[in-house]
N, C-alpha and C positions, 0 to 999 in steps of 0.2 A: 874373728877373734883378734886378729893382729888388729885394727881398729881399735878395739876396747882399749886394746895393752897402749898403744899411743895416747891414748885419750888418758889412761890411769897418771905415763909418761909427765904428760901435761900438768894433769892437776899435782902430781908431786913439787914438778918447779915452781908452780903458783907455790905451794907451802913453803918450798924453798926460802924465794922469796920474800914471803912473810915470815917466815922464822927468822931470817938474816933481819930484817927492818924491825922486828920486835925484840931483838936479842935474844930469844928465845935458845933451849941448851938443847931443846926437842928437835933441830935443823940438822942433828947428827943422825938420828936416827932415819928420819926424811930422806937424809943422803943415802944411809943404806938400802933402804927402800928404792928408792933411784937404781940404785947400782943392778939390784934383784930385778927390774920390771927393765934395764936397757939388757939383761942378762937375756931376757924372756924375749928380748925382742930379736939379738942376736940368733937363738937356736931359732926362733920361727922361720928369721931373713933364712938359717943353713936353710930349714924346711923346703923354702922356698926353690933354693938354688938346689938342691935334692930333684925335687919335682920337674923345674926345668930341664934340667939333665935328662930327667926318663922322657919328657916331651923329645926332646930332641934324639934321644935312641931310638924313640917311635920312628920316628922321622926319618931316620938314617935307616930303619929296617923298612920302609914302605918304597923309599927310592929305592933301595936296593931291588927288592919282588919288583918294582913298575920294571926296573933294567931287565930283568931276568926275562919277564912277561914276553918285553921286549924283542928280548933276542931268541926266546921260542917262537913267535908270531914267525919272525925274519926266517927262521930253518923249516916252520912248515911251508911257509911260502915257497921259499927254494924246493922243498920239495914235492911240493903240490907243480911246480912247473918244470921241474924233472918228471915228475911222472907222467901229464898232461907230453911232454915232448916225445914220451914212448910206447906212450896205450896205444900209438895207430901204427903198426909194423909197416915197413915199407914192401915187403914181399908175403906171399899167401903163405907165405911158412910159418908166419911170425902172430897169424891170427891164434889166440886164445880162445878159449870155449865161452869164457867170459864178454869176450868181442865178439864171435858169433852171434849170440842172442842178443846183443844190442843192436845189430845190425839186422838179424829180423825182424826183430818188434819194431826198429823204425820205418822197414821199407813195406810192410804189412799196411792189411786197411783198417788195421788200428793203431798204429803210428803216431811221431809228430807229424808228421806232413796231412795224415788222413785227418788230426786233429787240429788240425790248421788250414782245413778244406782242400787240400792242394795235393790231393794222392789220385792221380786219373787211370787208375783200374788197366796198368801194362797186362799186354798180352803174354807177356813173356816173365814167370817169379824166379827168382834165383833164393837159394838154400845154401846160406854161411854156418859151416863147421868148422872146428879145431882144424887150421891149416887147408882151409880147403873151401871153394866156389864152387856148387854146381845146379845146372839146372834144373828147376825142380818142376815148374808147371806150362806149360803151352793154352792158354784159354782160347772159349772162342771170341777175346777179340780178333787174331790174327786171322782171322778172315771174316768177321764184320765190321770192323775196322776202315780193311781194305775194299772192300764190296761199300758200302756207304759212299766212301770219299769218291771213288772210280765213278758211281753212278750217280752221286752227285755233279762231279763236273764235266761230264755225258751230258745230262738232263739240262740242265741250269742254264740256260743264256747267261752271256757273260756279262756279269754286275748285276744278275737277277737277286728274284728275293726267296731267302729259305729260313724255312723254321724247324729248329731240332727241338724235339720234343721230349723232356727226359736229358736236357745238356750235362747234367753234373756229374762226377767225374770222367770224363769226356774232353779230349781235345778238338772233337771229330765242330763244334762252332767258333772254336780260335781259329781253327786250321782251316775252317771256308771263309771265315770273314778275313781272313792274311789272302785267299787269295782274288779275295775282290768280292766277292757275294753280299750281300744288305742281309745280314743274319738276324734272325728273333729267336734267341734261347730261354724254354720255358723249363722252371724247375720248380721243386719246391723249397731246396735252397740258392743261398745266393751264388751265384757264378762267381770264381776269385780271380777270372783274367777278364782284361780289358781290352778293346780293341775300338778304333773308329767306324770300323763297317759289323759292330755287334751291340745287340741292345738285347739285355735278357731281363725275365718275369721273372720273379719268386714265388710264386702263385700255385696252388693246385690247377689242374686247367680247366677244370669246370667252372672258376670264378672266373676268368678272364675275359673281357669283355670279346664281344665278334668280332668288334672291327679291330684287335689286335690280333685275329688269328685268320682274316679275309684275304684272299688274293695272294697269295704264294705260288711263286713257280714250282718249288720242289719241298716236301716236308720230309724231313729223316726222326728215323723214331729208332735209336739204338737200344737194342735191347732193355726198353725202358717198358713197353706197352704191360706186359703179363706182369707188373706191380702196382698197376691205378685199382685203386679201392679196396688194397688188401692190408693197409695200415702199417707198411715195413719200413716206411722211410720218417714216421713220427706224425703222419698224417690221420687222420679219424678215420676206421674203417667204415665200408660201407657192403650194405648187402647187396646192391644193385653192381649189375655188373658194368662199372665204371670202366673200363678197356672198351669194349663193346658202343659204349656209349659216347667216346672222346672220337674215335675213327667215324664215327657218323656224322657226329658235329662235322667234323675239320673236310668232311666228304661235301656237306651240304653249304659250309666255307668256301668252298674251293672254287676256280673255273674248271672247266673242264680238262684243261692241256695238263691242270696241275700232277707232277710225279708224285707218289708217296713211295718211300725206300722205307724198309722196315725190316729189322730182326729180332725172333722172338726164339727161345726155347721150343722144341719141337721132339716129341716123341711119344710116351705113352699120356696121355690125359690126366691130369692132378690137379690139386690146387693147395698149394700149403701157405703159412702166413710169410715165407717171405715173396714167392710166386707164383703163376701157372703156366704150366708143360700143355700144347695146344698139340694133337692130334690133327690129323687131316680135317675131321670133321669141325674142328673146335674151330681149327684154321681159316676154314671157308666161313664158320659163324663170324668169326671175329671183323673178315671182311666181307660182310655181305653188301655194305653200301659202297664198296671199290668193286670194279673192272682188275681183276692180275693181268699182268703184260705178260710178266717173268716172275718164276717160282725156281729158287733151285734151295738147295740141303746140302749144307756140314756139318760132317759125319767123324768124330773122332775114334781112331781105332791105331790102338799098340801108342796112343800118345800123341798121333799124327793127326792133323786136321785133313780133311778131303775134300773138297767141293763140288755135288757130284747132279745132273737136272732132276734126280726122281728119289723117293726117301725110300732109305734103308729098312727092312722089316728088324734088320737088328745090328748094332753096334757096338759100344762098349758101353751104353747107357746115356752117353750125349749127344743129343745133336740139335743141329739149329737151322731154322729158316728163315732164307731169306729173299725178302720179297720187292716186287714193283707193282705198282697198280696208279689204277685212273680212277678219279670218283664217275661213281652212277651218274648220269644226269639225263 
């Protein structure tokens, strides 16, 4: 519109013009006309400078909010690192019921750490409450654990070669290959610690070729055996009794001298999908193709592990055996 009014502008002083150079008496009117369309052009220019103006209060109200935005960003910060500086009390008085349960769901074996493969199944759990640590569970690592490592560096010539079977959460092939042992750790996950005397499979162990599983000084089997081919660990179950059938291979693997260390669950005969509880009888099946050296039993009772050479007719429902033997040959 302001365009138009310019251009109307225009063609008035053309008339001008010509009226002035014709003598024309009509150049008065012209000029009023003139007058009316710079009139028209005046209020548009206010229009203009009108509209400017609310641009610019825009302008001045959108700095202002960005300022504002600003400096609440800046006070939660501050107090997001006030807070961050006092959720971890420095004394057990100071724990919250809030903290509690953060602190069992991380050190649990559903965790970050277990969700980060790195939670190796302590023998010993502890129980965070409001204000308060205390002991909650004794498992039977604390004495398969101990029995394993003992008889493995009993058995083992030193710098010999051993294979854990079932490595994963397990310190028990860090802690032989730190002490010098040529370690092969089989799992069906990956192993998350590295060492130079440790080299581990990922593998079910039925895939695993022979000649990665021939000629072992010592083979440890921590509480691993009473879960092959029962599909708990994400592996396809299978009907055949796949425990039964790994110890026969690894027997018919072996030299003769070779040790097998092993613990399994031991008590009334079961089989549920995440294990199986071996009976004496189930026992003897499972090693019919080993020679036992040494058989002993722990026995948990009132909380307490025991370690004792012959099994309990009864306990408080747990107990575990633990074995040595020589393959058949």
């Amino acid at each position: 519109m302001l365009r138009s009014q310019l251009r109307t502008l225009e063609e008035a002083l053309n008339s001008i013009v010509e009226a002035i150079g014709d003598g024309r008496v009509e150049s008065l009117a012209r000029l009023d006309s003139v007058d009316l369309s710079l009139g028209t052009v005046d209020a548009r220019l206010d229009s203009v400078d009108l509209s400017l103006g609310t641009v610019d209060a825009r302008l001045n109200d959108i700095t202002e909010i960005q300022a504002s935005v600003q400096t609440e960003l800046v006070g939660v910060r501050q107090y997001t690192d006030h807070w961050l500086s006092f959720s971890y009390p420095k004394d057990v008085e100071g724990i919250s019921a809030g903290l509690a349960e953060a602190l069992n769901f991380s050190s649990g074996h559903r965790g970050y750490a277990s969700q980060s493969n790195l939670w190796f199944n302590p023998a010993l759990s502890l129980r965070y409450s409001e204000s308060s640590v205390q002991l909650q569970d004794v498992n039977e690592r604390i004495v398969e654990a101990t029995f394993v490592l003992a008889q493995a560096v009993a058995l083992t010539p030193q710098g010999g070669k051993i294979l854990d079977l079932g490595c994963d959460e397990s310190l028990i092939a860090y802690e032989l290959a730190s002490y010098g042992f040529e370690v092969v750790g089989v799992d069906l996950n990956d192993y998350p610690l590295s060492h130079p005397n440790l080299r581990t499979l990922a593998s079910p162990a039925e895939a695993i070729d022979d000649d990665d599983l021939r000629g072992f000084d010592t083979i440890v089997c921590l509480s691993a055996i009473e879960h092959f081919g029962l599909g708990a660990y994400g592996e396809e179950p299978t009907d055949s009794r796949a425990d039964i059938e790994a110890l026969q291979r690894l027997a018919a693997l072996s030299h003769p001298e070779t040790s097998l260390i092993l613990t399994t669950p031991f008590g009334e005969a079961s089989v549920t999908k995440q294990q199986r509880v071996y009976d004496s009888d189930g026992l003897g099946e499972l090693l019919d193709a080993w020679n036992v050296t040494d058989q002993r039993f722990a026995h948990r009772t009132n909380g307490h592990w025991i370690v004792e050479p012959d099994p309990r007719d009864k306990s408080d429902g747990h107990s575990v055996a633990l074995v040595i033997a020589t393959p058949k040959k």
